[in-house]
N, C-alpha and C positions, 0 to 999 in steps of 0.2 A: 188515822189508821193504827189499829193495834199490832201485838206480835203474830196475834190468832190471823189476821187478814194477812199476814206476809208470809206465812209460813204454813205451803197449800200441796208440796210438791213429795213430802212425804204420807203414807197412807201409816196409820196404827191401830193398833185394837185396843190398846188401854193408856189413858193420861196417868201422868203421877206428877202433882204441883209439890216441886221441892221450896218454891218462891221463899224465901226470907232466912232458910235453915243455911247451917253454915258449916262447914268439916268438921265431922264427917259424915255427918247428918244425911245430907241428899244418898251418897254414895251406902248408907246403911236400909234406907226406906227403897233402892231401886233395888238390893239384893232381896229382901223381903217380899218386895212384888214380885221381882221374877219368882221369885219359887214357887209362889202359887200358879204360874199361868203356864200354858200349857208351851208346848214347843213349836218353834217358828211364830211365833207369834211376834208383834212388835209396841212396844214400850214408848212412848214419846213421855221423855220428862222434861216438864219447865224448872229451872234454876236463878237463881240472881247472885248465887257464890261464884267468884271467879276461879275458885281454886276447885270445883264439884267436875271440872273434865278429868283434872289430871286421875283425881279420887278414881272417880269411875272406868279409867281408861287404865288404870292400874288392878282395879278388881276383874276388867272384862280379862285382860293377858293372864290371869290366874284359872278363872272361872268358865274360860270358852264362848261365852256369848261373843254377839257380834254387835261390833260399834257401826251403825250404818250412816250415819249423817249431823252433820250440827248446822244450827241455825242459833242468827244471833239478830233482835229487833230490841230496840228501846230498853237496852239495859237489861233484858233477859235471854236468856242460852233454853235453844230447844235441843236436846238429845234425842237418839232413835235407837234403840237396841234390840235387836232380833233375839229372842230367847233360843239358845244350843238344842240342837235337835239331835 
């Protein structure tokens, strides 16, 4: 069983595989994405940096999006961020 079959309990509208980037990488590709999408919308990114929560948990405190969930399966962190409406 993968991370994809364990991690069912959040709903998103767009992926972003940060898998192998490293800081500050992921938390630069998730500000990028949101900007294009629209509001309320929600974000599921895959990670394998351990240090890509604090990143991003520090841009959400600045930028107002919302950090809704994390999930963690075989060595990868799934995020879930609600784009500020």
């Amino acid at each position: 069983m993968n991370g994809e079959d364990i991690i069912k309990q959040f709903k998103f509208d767009l992926k972003l595989d940060c898998s192998g980037l490293w800081s500050p990488l992921p938390v630069i590709k998730v500000k990028k994405t949101l900007d294009h999408m629209s509001k309320g919308e929600i974000l599921k990114i895959t990670a394998t940096d351990t240090n890509a929560e604090n990143d991003m948990l520090g841009y959400l405190n600045s930028s107002g999006h919302e950090f809704i969930g994390k999930e963690e399966a075989e060595g990868e962190y799934f995020y879930y961020i609600k784009k500020a409406v």
